[in-house]
TIMIPA-98826 format. One record per residue: x, y, z of N, C-alpha, C in turn; residue in three letters. Coordinates in nm, 3 decimals. Each point is the difference from the previous one (the first is absolute). Example, Ala and Ser with C-alpha at 12.3 -4.5 7.8 and 13.67 -1.06 7.14 Angstrom:
[[1.319, -0.569, 0.780], [-0.089, 0.119, 0.000], [0.090, 0.120, 0.000], 'ala'] [[-0.035, 0.105, -0.072], [0.082, 0.119, 0.006], [-0.077, 0.109, 0.073], 'ser'] 
// end
This chain:
[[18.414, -6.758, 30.641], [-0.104, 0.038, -0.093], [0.053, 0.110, -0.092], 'unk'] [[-0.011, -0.009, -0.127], [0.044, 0.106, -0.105], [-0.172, 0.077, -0.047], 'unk'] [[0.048, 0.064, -0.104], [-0.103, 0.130, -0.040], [-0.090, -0.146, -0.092], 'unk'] [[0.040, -0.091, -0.075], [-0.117, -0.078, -0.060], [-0.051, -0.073, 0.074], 'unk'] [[0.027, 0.007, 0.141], [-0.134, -0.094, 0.073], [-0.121, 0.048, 0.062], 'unk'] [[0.005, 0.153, -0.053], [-0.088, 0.119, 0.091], [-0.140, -0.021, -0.119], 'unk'] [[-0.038, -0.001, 0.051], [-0.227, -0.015, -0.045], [-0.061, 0.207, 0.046], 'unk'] [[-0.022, 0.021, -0.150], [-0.027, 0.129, 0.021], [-0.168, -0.006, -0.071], 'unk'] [[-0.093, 0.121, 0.035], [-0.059, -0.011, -0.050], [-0.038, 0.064, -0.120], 'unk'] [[-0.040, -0.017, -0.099], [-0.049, 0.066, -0.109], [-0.141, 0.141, -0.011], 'unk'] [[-0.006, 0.053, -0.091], [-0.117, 0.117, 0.065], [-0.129, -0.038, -0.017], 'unk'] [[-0.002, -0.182, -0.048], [-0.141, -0.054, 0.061], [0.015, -0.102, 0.082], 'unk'] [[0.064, 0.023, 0.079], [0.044, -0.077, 0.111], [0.061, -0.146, -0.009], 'unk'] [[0.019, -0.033, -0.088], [0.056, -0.148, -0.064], [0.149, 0.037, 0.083], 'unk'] [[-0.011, -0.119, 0.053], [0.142, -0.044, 0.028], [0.145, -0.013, -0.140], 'unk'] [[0.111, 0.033, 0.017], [0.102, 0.029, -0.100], [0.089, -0.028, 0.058], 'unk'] [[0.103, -0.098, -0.057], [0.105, -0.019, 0.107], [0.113, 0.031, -0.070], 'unk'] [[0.098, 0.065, 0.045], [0.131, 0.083, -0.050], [0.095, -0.072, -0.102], 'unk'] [[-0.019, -0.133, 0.032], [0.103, -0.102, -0.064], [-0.060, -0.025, -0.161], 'unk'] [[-0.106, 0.054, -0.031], [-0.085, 0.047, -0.130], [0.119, 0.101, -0.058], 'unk'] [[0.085, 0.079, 0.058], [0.079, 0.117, -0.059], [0.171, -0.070, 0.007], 'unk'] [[0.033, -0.136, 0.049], [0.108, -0.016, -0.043], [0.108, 0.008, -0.137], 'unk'] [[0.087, 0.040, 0.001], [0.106, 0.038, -0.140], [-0.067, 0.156, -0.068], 'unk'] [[-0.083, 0.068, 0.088], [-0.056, 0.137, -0.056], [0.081, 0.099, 0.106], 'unk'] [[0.065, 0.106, -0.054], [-0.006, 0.092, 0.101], [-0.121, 0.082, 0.023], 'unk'] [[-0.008, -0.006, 0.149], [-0.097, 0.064, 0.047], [0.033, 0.178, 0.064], 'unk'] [[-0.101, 0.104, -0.006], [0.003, 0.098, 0.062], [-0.082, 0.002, 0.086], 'unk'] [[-0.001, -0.019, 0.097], [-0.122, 0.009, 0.155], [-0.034, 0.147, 0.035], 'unk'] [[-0.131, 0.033, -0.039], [-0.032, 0.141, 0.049], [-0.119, 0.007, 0.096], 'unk'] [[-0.005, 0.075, 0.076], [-0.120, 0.036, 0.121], [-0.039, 0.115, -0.076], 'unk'] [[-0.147, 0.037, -0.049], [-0.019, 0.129, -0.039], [-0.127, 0.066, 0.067], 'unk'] [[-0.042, 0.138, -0.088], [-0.123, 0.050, 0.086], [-0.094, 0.065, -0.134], 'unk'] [[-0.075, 0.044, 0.015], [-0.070, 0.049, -0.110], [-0.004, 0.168, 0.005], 'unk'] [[0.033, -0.034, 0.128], [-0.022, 0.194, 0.051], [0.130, 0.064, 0.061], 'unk'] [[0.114, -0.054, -0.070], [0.097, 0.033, 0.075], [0.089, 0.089, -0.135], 'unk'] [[0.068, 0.076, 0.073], [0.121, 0.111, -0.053], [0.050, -0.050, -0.069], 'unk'] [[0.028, -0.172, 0.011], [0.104, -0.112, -0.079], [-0.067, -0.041, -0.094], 'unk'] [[-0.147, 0.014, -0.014], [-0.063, -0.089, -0.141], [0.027, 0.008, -0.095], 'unk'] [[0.024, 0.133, -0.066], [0.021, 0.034, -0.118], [0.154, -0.118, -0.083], 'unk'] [[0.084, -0.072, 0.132], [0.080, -0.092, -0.064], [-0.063, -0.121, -0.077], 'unk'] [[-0.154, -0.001, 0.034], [-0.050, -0.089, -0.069], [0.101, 0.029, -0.195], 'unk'] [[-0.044, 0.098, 0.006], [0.078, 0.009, -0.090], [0.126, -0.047, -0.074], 'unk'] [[0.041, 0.008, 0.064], [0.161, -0.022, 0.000], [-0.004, -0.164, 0.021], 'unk'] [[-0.058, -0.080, 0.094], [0.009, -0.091, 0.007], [-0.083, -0.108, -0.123], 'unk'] [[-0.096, 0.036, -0.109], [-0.027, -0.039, -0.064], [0.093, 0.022, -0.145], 'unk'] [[0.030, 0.087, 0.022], [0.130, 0.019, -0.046], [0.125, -0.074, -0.076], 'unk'] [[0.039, -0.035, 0.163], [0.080, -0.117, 0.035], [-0.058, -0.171, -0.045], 'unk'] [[-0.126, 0.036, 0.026], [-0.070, -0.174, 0.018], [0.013, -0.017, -0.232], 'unk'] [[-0.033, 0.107, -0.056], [-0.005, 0.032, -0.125], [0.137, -0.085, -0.068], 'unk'] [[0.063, 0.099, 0.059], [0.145, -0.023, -0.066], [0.095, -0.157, 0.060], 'unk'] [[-0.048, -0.028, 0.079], [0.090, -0.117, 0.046], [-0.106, -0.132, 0.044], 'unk'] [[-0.103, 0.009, -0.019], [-0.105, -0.104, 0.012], [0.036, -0.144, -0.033], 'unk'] [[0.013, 0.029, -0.158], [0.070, -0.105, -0.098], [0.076, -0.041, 0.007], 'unk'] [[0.105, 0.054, 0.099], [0.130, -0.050, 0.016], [0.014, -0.088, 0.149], 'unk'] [[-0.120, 0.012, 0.119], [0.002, -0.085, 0.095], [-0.028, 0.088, 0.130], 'unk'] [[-0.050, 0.134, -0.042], [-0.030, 0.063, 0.151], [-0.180, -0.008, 0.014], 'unk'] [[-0.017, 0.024, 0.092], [-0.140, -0.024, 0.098], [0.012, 0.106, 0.069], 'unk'] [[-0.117, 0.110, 0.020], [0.005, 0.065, 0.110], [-0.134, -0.005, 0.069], 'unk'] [[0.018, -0.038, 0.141], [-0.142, -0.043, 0.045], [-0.009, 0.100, 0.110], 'unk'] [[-0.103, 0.054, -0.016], [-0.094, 0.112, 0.075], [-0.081, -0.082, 0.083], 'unk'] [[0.047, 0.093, 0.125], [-0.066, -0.036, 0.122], [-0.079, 0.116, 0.085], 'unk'] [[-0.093, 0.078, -0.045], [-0.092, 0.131, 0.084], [0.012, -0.064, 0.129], 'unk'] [[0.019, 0.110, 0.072], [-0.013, 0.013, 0.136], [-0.047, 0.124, 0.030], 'unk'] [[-0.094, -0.019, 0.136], [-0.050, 0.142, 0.050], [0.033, 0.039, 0.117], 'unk'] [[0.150, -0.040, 0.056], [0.025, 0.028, 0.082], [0.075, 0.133, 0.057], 'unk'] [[-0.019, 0.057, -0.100], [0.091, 0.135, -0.001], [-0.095, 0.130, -0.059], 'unk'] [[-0.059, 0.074, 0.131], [-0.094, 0.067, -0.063], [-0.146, -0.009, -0.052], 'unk'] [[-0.020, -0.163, -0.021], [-0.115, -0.012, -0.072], [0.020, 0.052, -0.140], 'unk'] [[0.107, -0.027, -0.036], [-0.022, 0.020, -0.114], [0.019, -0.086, -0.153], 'unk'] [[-0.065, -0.117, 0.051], [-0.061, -0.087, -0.080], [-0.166, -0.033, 0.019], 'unk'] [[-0.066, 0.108, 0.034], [-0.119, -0.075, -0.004], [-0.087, -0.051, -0.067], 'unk'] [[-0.085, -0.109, -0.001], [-0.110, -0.014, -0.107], [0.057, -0.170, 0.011], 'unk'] [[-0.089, -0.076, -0.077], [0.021, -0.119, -0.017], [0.110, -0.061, -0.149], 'unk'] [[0.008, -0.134, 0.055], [0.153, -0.023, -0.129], [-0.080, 0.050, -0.127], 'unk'] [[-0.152, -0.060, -0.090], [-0.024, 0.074, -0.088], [0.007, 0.145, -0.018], 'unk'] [[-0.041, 0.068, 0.095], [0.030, 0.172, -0.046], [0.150, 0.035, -0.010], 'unk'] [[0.103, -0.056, 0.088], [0.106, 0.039, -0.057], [0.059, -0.069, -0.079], 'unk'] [[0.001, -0.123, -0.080], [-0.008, -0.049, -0.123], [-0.035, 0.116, -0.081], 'unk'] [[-0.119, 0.009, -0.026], [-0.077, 0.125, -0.099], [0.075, 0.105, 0.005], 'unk'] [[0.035, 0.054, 0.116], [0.070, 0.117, 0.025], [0.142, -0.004, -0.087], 'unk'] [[0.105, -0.089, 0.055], [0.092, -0.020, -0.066], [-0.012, -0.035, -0.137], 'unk'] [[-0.071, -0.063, -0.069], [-0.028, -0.036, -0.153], [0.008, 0.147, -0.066], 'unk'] [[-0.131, 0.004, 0.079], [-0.084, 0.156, -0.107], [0.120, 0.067, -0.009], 'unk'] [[0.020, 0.074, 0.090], [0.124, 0.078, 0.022], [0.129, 0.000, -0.067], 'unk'] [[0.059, -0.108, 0.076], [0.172, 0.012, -0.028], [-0.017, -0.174, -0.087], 'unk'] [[-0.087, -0.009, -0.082], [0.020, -0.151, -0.092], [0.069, -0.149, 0.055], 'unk'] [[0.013, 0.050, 0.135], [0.080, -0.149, 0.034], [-0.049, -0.148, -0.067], 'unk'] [[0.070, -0.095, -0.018], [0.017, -0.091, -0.055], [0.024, -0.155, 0.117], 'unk'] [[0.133, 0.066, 0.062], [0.020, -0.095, 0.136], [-0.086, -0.073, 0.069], 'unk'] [[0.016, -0.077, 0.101], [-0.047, -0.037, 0.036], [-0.080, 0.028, 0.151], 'unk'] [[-0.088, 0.038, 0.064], [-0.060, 0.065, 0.109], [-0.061, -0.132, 0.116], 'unk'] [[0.071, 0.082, 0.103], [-0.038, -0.113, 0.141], [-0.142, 0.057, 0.078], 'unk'] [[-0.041, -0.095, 0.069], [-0.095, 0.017, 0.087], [0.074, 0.158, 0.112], 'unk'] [[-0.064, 0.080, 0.076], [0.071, 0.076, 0.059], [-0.010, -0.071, 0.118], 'unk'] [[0.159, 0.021, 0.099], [0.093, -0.033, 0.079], [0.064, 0.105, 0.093], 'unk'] [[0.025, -0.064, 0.116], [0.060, 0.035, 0.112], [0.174, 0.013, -0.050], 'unk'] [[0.079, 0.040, 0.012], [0.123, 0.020, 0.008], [0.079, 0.041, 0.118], 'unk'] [[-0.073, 0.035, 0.103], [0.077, 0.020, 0.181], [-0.107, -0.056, 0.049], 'unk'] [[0.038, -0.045, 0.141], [-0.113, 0.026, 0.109], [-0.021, -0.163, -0.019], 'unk'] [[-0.153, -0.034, 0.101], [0.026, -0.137, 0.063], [-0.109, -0.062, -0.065], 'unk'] [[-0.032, 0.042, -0.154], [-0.072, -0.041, -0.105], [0.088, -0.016, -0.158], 'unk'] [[0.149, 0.035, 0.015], [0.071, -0.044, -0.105], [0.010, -0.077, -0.061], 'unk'] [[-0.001, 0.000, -0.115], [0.001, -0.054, -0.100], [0.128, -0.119, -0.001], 'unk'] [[0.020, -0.136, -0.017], [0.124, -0.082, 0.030], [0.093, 0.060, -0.117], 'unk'] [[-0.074, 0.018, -0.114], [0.083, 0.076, -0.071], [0.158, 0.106, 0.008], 'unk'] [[-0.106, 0.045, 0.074], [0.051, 0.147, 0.055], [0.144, -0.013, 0.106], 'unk'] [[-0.056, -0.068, 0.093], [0.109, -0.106, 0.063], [0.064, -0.058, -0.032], 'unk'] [[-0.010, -0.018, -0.105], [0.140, -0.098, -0.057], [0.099, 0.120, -0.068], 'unk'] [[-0.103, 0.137, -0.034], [0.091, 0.056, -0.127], [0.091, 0.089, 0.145], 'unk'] [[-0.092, 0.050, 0.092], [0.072, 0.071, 0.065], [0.138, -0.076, 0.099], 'unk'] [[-0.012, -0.117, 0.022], [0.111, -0.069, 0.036], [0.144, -0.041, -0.050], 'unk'] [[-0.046, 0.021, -0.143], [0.096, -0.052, -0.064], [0.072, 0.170, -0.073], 'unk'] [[-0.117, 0.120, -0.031], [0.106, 0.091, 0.001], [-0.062, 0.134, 0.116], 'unk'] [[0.028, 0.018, 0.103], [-0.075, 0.112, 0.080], [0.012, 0.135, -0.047], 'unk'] [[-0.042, 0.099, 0.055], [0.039, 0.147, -0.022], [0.106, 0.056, 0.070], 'unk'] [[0.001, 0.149, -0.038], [0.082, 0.009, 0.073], [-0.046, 0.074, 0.141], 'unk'] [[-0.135, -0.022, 0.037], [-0.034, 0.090, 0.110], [-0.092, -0.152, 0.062], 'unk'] [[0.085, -0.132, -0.003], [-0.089, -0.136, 0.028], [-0.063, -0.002, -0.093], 'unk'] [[-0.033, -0.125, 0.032], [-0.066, -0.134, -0.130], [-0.166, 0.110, 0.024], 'unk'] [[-0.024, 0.040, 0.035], [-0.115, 0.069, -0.065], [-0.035, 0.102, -0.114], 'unk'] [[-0.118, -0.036, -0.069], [0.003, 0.062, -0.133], [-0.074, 0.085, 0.027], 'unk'] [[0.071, 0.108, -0.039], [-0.040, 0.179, 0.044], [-0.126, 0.074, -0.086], 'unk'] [[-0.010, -0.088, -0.105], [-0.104, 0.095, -0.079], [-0.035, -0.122, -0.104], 'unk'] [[-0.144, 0.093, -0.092], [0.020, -0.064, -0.108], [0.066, 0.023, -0.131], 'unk'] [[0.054, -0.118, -0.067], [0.091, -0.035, -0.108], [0.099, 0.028, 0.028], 'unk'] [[0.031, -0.103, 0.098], [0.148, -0.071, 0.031], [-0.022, -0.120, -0.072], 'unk'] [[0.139, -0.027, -0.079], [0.004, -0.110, -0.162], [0.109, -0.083, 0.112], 'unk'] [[-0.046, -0.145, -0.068], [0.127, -0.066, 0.048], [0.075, -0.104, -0.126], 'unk'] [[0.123, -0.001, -0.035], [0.013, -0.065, -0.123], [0.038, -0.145, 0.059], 'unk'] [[-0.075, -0.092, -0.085], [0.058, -0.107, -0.012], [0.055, -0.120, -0.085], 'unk'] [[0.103, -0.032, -0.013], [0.067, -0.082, -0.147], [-0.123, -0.127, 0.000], 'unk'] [[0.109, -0.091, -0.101], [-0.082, -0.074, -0.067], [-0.016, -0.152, 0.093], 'unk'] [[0.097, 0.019, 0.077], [0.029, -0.081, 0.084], [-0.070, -0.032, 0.163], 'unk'] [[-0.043, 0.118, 0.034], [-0.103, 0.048, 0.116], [0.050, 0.089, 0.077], 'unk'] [[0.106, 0.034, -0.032], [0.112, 0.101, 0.121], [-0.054, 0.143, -0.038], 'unk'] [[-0.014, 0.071, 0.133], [-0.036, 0.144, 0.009], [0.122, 0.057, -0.015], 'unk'] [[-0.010, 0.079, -0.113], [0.131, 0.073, -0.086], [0.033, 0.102, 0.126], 'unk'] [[-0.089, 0.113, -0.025], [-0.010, 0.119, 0.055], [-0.164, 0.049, 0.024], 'unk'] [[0.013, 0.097, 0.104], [-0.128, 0.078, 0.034], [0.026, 0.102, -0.040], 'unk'] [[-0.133, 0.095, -0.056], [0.050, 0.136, -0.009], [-0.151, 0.069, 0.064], 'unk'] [[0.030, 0.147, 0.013], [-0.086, 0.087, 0.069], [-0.153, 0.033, -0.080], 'unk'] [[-0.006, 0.046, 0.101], [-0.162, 0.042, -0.122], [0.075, 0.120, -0.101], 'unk'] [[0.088, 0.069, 0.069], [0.047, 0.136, -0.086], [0.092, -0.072, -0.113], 'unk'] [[0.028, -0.095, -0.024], [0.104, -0.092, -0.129], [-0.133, -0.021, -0.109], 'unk'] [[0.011, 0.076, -0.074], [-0.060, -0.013, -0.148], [-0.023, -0.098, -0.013], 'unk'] [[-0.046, -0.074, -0.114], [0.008, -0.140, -0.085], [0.116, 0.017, -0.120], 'unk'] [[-0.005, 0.147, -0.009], [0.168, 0.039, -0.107], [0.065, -0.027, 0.065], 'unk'] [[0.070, 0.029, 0.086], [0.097, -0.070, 0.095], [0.008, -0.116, 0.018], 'unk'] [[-0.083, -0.070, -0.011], [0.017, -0.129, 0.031], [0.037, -0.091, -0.139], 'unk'] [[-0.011, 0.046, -0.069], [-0.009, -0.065, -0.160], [0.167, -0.068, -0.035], 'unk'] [[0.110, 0.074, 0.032], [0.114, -0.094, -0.002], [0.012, -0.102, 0.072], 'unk'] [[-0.009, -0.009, 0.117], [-0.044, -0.086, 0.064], [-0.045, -0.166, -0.035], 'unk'] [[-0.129, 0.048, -0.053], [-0.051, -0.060, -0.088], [0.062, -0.109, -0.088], 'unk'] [[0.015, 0.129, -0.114], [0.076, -0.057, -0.077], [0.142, -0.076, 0.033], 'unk'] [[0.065, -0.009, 0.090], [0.091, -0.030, 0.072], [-0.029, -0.171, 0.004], 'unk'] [[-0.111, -0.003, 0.070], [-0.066, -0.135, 0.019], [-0.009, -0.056, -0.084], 'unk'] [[-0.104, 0.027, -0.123], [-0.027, -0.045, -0.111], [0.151, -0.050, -0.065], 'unk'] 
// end
């Protein structure tokens, strides 16, 4: 099984299936609304700005597994993220990322690149890159910018 056979859900619950994002690079993010890391919303719209056109996707995935600090339903943090930091991207239903409610997603990304403290994802906005092809480039930390990540990127492209 590769990353386009995974069925995710959307933030009105519609089924979405990954293979919708083939020949795009994708950025896979877990985020929070109330976390130390949000403000990369920033940065990551940023990114979605400048390289959109050229074949990247970055799909947001809230999770509240860290802290609670995603709470509220997918519309309020939709709103939240809009109002705020203007995102554009595209926004998932919120998701499990550890534990014995994970996301298959998640499982696939953490298998194919783990951490370095195990395949568990330590916080929120841990990014995972992936080419155009379906292969998980690299993972990076919640503490890796979206500036940092931008050669990268462009690398792909």
């Amino acid at each position: 099984m590769g990353i386009y056979d995974i069925t995710v859900k959307d933030m009105d619950g519609n089924d979405v299936l990954l293979g919708n994002y083939k020949n795009k690079i994708l950025l896979i993010v877990n985020t929070a609304t109330g976390c130390g890391f949000t403000p990369q919303y920033d940065g990551l719209q940023d990114l979605y700005e400048k390289y959109h056109d050229k074949g990247l996707e970055i799909l947001d995935f809230p999770c509240n597994q860290f802290g609670g600090q995603a709470p509220g339903s997918e519309e309020e943090i939709h709103s939240f993220c809009t109002g705020r930091y203007g995102i554009t991207f595209p926004q998932f239903a919120k998701i499990d990322v550890n534990g014995p409610n994970e996301s298959p997603l998640y499982t696939f990304l953490k298998d194919q690149k783990g951490g370095l403290l195990g395949d568990a994802i330590k916080w929120n906005f841990t990014k995972f890159l992936v080419d155009k092809n379906g292969k998980v480039i690299k993972r990076y930390a919640s503490t890796d910018t979206p500036e940092k990540i931008d050669k990268d990127i462009a690398a792909l492209l």
